[in-house]
PDB file of N, CA, C, O and CB in Angstrom:
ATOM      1  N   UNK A   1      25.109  13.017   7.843  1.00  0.00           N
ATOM      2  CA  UNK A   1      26.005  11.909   8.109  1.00  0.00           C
ATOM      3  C   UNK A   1      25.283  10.909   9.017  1.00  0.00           C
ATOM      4  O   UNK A   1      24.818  11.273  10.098  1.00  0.00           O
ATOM      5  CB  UNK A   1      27.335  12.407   8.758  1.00  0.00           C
ATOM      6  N   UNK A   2      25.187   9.620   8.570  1.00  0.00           N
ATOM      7  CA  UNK A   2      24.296   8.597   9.381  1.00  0.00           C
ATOM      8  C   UNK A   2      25.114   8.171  11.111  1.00  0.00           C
ATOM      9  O   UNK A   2      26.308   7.934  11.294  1.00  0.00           O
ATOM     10  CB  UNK A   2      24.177   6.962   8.198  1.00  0.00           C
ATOM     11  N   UNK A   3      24.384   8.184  11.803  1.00  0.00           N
ATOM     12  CA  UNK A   3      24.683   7.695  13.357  1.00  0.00           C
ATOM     13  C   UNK A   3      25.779   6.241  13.256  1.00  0.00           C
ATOM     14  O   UNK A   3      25.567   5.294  12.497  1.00  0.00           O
ATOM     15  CB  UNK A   3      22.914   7.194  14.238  1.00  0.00           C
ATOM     16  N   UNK A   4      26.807   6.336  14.086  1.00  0.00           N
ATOM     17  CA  UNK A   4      27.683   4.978  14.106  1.00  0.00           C
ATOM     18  C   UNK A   4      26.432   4.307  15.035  1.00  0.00           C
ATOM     19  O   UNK A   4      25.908   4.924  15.963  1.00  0.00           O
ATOM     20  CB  UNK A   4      29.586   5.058  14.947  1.00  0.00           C
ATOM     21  N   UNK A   5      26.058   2.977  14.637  1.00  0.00           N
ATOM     22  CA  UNK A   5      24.903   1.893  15.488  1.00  0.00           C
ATOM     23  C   UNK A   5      25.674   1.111  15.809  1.00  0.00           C
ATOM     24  O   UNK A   5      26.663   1.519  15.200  1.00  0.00           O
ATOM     25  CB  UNK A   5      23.644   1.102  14.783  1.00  0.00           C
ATOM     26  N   UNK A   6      26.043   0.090  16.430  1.00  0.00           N
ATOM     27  CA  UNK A   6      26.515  -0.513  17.145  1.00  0.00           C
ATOM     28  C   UNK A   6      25.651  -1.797  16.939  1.00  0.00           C
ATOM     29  O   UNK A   6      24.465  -1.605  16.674  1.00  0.00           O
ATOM     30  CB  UNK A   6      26.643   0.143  18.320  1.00  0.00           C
ATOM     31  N   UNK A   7      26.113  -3.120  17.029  1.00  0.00           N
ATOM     32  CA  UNK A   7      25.321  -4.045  15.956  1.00  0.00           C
ATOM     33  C   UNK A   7      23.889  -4.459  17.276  1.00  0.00           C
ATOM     34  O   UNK A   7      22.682  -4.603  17.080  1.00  0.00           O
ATOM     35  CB  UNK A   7      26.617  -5.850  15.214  1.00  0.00           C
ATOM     36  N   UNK A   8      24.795  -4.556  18.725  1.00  0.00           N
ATOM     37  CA  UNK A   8      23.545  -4.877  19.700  1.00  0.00           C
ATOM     38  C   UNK A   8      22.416  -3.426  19.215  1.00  0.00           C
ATOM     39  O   UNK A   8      21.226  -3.696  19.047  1.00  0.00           O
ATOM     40  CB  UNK A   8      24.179  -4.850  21.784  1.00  0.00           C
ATOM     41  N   UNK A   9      22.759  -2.363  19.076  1.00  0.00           N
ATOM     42  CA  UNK A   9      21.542  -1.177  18.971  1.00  0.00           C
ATOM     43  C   UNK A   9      21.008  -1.467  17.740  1.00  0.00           C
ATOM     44  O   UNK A   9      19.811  -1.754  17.703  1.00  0.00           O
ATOM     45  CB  UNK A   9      22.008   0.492  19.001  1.00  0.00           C
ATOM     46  N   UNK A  10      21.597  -1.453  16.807  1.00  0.00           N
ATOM     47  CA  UNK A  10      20.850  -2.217  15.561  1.00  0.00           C
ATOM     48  C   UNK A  10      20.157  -3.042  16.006  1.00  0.00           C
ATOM     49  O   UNK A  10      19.049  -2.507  15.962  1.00  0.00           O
ATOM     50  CB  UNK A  10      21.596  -2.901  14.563  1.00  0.00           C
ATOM     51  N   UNK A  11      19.957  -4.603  16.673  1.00  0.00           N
ATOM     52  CA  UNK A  11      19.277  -4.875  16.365  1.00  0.00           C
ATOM     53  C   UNK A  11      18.357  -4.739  16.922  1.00  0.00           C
ATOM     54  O   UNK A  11      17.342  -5.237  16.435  1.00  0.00           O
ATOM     55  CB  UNK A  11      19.452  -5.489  16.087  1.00  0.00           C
ATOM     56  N   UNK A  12      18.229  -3.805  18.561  1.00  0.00           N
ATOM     57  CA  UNK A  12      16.983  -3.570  18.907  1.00  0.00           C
ATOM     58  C   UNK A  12      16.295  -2.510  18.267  1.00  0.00           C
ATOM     59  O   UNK A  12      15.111  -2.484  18.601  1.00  0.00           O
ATOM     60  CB  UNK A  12      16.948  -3.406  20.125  1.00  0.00           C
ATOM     61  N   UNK A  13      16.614  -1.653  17.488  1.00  0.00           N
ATOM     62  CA  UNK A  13      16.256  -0.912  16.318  1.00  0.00           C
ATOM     63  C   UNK A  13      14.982  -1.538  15.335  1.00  0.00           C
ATOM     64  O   UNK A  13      13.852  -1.193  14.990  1.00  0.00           O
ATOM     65  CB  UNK A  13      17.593  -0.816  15.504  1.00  0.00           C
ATOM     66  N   UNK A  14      16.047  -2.830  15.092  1.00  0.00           N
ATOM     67  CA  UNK A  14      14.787  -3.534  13.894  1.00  0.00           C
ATOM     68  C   UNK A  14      13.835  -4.435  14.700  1.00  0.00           C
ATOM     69  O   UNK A  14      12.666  -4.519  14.323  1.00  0.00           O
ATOM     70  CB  UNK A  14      15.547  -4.704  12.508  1.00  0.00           C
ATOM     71  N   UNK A  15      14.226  -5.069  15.713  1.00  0.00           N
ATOM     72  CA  UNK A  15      13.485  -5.172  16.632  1.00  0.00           C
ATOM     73  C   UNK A  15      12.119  -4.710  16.892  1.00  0.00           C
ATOM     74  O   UNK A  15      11.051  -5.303  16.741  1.00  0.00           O
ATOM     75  CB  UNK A  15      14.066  -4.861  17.295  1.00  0.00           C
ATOM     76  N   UNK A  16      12.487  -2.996  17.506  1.00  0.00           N
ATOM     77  CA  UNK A  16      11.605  -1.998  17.571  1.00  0.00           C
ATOM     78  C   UNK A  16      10.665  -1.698  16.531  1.00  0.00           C
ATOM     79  O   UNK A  16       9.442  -1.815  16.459  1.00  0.00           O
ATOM     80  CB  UNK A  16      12.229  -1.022  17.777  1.00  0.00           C
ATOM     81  N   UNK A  17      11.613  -1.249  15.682  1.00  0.00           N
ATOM     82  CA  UNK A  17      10.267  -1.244  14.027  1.00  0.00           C
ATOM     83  C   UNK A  17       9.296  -2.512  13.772  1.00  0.00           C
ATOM     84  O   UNK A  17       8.103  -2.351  13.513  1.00  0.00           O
ATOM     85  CB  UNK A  17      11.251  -1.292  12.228  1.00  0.00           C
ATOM     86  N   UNK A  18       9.926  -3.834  13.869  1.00  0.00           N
ATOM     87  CA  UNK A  18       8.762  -4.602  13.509  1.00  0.00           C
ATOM     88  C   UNK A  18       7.588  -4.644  14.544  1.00  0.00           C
ATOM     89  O   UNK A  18       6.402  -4.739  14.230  1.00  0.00           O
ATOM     90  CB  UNK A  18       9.206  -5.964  13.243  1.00  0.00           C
ATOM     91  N   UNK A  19       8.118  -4.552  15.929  1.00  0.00           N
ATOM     92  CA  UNK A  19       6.587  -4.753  16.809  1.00  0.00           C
ATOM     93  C   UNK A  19       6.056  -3.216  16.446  1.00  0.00           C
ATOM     94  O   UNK A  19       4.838  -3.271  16.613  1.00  0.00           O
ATOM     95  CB  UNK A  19       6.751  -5.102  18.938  1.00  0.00           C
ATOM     96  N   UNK A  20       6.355  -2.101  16.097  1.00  0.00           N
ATOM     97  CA  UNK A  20       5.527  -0.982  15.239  1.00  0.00           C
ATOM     98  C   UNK A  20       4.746  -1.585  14.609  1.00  0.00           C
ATOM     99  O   UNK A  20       3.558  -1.833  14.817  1.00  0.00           O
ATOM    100  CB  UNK A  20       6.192  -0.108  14.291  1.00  0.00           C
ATOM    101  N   UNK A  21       5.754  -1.968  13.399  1.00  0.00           N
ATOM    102  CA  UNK A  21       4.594  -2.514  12.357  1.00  0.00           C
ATOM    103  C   UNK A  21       3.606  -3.129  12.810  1.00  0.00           C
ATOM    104  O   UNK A  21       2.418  -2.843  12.654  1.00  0.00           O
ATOM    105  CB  UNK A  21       4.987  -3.397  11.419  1.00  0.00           C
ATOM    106  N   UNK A  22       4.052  -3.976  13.375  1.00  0.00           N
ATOM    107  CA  UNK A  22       2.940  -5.335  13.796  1.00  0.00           C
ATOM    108  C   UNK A  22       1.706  -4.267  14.371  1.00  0.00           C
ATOM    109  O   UNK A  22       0.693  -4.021  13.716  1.00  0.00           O
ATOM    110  CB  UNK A  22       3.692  -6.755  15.393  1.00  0.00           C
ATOM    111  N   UNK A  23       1.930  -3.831  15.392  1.00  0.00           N
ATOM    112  CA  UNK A  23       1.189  -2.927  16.180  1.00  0.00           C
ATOM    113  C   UNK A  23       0.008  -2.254  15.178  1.00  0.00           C
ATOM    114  O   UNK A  23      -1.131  -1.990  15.564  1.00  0.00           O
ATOM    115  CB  UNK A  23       2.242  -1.802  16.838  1.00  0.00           C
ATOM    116  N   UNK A  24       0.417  -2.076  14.077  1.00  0.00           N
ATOM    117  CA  UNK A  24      -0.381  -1.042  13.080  1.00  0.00           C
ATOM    118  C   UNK A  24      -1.677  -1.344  12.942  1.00  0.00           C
ATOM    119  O   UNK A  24      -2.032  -2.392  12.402  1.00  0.00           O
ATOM    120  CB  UNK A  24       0.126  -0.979  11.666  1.00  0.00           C
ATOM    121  N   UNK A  25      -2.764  -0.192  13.558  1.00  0.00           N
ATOM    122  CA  UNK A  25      -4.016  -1.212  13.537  1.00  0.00           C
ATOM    123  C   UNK A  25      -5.002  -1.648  11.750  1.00  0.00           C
ATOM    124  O   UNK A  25      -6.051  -2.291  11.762  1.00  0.00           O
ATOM    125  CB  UNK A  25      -5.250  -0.263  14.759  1.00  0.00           C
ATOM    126  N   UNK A  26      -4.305  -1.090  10.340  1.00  0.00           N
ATOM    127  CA  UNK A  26      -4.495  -1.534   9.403  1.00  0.00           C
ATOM    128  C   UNK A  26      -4.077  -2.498   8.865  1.00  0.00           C
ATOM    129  O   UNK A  26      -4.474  -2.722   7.722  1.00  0.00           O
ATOM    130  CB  UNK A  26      -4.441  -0.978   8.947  1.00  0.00           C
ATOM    131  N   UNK A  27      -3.169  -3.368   9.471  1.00  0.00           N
ATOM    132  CA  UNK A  27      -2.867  -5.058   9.360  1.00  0.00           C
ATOM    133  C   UNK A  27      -4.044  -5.841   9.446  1.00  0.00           C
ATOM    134  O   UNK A  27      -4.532  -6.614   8.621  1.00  0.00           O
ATOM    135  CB  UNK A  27      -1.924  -5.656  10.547  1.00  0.00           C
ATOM    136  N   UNK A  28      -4.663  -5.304  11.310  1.00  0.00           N
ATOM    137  CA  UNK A  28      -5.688  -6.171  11.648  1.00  0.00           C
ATOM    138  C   UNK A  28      -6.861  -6.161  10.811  1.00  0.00           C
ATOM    139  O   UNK A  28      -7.848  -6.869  11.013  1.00  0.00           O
ATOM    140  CB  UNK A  28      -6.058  -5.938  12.891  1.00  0.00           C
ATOM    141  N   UNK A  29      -6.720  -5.284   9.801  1.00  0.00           N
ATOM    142  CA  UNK A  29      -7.967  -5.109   9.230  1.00  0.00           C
ATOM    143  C   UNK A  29      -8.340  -6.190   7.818  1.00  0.00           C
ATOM    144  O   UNK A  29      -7.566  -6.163   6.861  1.00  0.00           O
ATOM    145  CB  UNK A  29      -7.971  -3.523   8.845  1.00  0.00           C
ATOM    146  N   UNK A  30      -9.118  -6.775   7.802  1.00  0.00           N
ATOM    147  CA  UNK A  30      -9.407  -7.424   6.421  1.00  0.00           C
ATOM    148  C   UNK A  30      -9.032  -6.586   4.782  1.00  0.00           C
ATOM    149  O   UNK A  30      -9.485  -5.475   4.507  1.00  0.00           O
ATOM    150  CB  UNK A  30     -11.069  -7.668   6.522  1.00  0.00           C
ATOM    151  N   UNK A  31      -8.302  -7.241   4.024  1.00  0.00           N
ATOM    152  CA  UNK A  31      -8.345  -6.436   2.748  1.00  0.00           C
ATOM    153  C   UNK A  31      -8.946  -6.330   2.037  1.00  0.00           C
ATOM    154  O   UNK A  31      -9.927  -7.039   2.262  1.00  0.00           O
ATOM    155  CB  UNK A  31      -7.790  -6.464   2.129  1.00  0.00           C
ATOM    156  N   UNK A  32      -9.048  -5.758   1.043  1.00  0.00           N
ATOM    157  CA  UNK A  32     -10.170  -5.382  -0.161  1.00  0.00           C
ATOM    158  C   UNK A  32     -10.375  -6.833  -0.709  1.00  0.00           C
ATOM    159  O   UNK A  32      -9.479  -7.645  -0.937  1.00  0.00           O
ATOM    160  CB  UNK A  32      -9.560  -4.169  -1.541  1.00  0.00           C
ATOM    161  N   UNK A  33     -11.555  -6.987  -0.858  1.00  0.00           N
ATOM    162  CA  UNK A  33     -11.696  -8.692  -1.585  1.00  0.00           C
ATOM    163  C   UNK A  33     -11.419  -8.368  -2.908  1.00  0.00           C
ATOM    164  O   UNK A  33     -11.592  -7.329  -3.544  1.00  0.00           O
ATOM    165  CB  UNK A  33     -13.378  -9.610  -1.532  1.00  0.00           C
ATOM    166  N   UNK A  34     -10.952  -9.462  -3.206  1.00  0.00           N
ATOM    167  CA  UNK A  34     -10.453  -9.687  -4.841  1.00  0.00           C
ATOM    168  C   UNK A  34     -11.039  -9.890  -5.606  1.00  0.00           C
ATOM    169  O   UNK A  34     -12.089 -10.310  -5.120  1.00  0.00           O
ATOM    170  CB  UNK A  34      -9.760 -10.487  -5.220  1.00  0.00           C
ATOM    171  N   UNK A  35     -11.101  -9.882  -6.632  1.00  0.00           N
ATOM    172  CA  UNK A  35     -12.076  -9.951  -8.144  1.00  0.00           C
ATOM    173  C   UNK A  35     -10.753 -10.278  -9.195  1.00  0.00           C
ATOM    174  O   UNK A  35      -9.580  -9.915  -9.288  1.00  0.00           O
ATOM    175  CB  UNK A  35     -13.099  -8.052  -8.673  1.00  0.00           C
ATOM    176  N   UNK A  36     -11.842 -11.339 -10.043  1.00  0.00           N
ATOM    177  CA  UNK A  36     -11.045 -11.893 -11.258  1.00  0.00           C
ATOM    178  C   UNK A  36     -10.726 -10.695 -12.235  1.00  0.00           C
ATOM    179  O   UNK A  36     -11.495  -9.734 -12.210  1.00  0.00           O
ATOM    180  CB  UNK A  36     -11.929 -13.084 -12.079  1.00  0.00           C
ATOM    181  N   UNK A  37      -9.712 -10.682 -13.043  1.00  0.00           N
ATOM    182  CA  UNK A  37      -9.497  -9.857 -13.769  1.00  0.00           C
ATOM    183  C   UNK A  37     -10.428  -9.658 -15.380  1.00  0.00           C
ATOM    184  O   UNK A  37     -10.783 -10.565 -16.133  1.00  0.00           O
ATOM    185  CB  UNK A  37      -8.179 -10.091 -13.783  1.00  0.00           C
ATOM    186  N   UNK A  38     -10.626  -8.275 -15.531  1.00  0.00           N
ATOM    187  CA  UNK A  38     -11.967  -7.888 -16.597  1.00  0.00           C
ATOM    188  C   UNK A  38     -10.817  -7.794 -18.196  1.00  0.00           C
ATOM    189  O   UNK A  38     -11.319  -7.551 -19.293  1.00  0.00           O
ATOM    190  CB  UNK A  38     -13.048  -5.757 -16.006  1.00  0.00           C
ATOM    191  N   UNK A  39      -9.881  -7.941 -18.089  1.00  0.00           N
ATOM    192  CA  UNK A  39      -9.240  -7.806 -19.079  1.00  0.00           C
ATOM    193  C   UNK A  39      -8.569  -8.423 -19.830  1.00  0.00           C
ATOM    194  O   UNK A  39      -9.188  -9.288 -20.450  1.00  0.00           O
ATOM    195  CB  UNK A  39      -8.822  -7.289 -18.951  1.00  0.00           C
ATOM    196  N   UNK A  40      -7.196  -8.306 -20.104  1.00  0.00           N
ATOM    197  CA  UNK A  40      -5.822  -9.093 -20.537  1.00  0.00           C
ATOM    198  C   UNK A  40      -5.295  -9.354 -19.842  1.00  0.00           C
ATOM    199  O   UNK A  40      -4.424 -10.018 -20.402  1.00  0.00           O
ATOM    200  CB  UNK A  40      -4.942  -8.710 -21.192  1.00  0.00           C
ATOM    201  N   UNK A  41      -4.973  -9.353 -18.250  1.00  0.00           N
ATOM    202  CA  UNK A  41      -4.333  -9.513 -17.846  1.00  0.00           C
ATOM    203  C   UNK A  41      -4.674 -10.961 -16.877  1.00  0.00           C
ATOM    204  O   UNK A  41      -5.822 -11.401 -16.951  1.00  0.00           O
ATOM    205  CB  UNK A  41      -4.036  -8.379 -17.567  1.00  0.00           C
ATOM    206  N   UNK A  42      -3.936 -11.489 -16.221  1.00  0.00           N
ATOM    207  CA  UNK A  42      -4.329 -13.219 -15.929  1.00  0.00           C
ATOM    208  C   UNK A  42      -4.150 -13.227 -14.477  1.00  0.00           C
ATOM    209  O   UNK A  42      -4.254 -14.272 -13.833  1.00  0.00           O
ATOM    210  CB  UNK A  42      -3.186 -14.559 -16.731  1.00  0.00           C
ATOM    211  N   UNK A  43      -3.792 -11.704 -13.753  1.00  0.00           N
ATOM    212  CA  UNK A  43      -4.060 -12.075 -12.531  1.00  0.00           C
ATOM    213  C   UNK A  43      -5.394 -11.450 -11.647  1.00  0.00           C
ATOM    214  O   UNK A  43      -6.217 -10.596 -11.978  1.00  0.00           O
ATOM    215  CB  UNK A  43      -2.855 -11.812 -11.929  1.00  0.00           C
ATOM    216  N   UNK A  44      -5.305 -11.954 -10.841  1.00  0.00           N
ATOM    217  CA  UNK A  44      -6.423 -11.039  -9.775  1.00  0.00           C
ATOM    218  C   UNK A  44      -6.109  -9.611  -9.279  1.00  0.00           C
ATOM    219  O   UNK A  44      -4.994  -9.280  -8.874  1.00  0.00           O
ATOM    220  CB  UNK A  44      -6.603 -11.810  -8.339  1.00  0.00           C
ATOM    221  N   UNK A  45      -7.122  -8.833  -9.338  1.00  0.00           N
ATOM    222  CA  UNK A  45      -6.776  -7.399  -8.725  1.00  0.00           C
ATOM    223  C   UNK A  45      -7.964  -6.897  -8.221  1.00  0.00           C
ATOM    224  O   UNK A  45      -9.077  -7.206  -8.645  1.00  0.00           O
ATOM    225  CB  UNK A  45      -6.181  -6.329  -9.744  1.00  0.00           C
ATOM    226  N   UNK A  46      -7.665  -5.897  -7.049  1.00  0.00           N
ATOM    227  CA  UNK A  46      -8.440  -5.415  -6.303  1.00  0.00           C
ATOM    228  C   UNK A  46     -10.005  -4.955  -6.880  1.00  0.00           C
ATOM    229  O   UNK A  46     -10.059  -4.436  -7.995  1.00  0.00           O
ATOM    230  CB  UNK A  46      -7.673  -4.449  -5.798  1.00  0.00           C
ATOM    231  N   UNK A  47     -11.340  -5.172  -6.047  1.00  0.00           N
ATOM    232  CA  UNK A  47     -12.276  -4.670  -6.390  1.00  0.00           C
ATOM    233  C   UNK A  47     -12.118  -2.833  -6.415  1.00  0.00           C
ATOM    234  O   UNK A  47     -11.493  -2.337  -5.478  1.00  0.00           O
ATOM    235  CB  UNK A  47     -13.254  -5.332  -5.523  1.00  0.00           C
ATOM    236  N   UNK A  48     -12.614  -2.029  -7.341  1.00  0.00           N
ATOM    237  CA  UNK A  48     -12.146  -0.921  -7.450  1.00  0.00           C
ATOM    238  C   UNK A  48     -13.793   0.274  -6.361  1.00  0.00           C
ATOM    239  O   UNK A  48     -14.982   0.042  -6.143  1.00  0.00           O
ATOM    240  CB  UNK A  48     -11.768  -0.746  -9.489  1.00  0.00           C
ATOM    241  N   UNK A  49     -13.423   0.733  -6.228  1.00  0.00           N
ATOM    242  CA  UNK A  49     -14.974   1.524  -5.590  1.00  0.00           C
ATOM    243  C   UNK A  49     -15.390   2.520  -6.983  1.00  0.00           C
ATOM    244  O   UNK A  49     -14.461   3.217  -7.391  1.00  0.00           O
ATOM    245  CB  UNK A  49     -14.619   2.847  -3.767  1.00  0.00           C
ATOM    246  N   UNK A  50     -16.405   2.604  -7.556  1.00  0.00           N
ATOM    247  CA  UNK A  50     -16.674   3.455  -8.079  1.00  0.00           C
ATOM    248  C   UNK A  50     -16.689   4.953  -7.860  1.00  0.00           C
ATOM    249  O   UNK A  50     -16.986   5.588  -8.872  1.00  0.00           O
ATOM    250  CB  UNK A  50     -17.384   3.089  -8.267  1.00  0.00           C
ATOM    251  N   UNK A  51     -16.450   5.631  -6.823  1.00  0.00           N
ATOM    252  CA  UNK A  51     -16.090   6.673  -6.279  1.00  0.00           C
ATOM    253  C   UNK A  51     -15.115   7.105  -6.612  1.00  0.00           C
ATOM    254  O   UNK A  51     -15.146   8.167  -7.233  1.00  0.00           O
ATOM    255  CB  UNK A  51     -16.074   6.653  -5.288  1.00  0.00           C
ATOM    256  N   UNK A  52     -13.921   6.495  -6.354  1.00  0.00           N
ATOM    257  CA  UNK A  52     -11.983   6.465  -6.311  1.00  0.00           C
ATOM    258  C   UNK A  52     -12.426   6.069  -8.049  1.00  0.00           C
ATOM    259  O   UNK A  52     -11.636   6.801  -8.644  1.00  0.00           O
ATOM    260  CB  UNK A  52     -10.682   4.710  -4.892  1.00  0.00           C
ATOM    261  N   UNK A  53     -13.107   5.449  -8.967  1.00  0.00           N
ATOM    262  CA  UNK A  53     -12.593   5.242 -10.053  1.00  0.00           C
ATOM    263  C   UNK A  53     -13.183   6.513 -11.013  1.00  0.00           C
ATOM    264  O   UNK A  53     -12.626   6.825 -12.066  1.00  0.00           O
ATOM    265  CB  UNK A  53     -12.904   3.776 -10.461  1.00  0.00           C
ATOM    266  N   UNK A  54     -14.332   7.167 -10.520  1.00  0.00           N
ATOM    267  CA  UNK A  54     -14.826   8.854 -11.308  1.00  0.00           C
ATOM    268  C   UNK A  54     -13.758   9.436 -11.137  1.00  0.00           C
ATOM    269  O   UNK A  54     -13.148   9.837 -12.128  1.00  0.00           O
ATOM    270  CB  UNK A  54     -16.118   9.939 -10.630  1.00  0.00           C
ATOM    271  N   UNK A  55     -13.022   9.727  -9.286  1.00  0.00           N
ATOM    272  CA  UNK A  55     -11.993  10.707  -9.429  1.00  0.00           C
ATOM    273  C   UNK A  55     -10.783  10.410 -10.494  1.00  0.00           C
ATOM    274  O   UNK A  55     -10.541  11.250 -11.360  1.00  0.00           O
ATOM    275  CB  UNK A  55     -11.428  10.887  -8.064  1.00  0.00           C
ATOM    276  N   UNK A  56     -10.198   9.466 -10.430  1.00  0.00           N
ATOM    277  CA  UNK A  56      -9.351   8.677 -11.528  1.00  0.00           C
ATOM    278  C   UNK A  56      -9.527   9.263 -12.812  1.00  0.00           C
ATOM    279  O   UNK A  56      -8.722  10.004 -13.376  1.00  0.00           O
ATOM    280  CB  UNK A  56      -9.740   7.164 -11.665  1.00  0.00           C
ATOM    281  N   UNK A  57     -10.622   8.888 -13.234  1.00  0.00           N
ATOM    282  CA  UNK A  57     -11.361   9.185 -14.450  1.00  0.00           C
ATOM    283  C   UNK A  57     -11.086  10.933 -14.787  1.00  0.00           C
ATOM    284  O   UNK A  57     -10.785  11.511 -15.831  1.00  0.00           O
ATOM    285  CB  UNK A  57     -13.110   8.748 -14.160  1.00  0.00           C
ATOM    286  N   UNK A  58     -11.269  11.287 -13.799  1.00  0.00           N
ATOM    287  CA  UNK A  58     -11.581  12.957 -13.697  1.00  0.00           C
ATOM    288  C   UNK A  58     -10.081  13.298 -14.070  1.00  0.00           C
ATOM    289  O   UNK A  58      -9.698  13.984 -15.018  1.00  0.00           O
ATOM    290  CB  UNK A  58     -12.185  13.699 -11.916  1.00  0.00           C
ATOM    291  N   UNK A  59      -9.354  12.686 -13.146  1.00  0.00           N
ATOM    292  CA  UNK A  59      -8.163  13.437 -13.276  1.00  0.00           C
ATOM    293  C   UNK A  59      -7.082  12.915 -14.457  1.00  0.00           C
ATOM    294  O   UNK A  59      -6.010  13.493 -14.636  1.00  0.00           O
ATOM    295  CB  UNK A  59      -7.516  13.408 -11.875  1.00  0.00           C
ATOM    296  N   UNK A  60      -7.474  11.837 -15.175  1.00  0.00           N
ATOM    297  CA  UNK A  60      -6.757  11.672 -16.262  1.00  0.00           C
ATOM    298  C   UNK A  60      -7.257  12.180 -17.492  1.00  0.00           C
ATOM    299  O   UNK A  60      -6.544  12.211 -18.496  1.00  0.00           O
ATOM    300  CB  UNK A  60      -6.519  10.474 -16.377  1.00  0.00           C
ATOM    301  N   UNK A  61      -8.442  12.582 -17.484  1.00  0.00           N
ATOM    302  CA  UNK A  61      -9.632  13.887 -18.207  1.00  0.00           C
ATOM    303  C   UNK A  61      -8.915  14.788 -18.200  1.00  0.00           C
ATOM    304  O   UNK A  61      -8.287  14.966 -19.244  1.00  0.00           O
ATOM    305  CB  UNK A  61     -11.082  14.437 -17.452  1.00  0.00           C
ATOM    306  N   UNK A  62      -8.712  15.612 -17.219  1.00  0.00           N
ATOM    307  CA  UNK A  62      -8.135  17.030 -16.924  1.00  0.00           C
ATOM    308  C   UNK A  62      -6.761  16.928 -17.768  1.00  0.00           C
ATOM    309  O   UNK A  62      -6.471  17.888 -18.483  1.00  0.00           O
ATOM    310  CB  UNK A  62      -7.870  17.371 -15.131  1.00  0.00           C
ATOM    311  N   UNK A  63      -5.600  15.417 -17.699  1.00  0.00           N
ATOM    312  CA  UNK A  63      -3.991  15.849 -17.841  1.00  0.00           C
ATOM    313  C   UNK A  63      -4.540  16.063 -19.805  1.00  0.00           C
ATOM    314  O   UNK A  63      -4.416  17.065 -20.509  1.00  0.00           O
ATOM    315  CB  UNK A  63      -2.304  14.092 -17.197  1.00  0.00           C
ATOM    316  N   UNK A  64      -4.992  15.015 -20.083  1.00  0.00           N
ATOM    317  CA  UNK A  64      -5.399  14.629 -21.225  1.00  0.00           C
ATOM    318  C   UNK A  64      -5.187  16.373 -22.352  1.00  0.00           C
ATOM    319  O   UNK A  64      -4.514  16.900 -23.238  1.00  0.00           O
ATOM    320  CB  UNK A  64      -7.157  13.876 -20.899  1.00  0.00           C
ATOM    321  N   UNK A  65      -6.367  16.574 -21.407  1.00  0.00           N
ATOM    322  CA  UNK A  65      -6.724  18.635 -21.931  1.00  0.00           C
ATOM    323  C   UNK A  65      -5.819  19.071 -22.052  1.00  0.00           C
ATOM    324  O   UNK A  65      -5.833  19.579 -23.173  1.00  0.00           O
ATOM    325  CB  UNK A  65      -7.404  19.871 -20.986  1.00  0.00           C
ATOM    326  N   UNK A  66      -4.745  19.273 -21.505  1.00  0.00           N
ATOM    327  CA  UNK A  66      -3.462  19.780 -21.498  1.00  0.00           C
ATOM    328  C   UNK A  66      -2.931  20.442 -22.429  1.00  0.00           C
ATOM    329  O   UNK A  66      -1.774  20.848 -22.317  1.00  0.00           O
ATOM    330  CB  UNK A  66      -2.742  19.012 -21.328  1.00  0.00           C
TER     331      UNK A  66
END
């Protein structure tokens, strides 16, 4: 059963969560640079690491076998 909040505790609640967020030190961080898209599709999407894309590879290999 959810807590009765009270609208002043609410809003230091959401308050609270956003300076969290903010706080998060993977905001401050630069994102993956973008690359034009290799396909059909017309938007931009993330550069992929070749590492993360073998495991990928691997594991849609493996369901495939099934």
């Amino acid at each position: 059963m959810p807590r009765d909040i009270r609208a002043t505790q609410n809003t230091k609640i959401a308050k609270a969560r956003r300076q969290a967020a903010l706080a998060r030190p993977e905001i401050l961080q630069p994102s993956a640079p973008r690359v034009s898209a290799a396909g059909i599709t017309s938007m931009a999407v993330k550069a992929e690491d070749p590492e993360t894309r073998r495991l990928i590879d691997e594991a849609l290999a493996k369901r495939e076998r099934r």
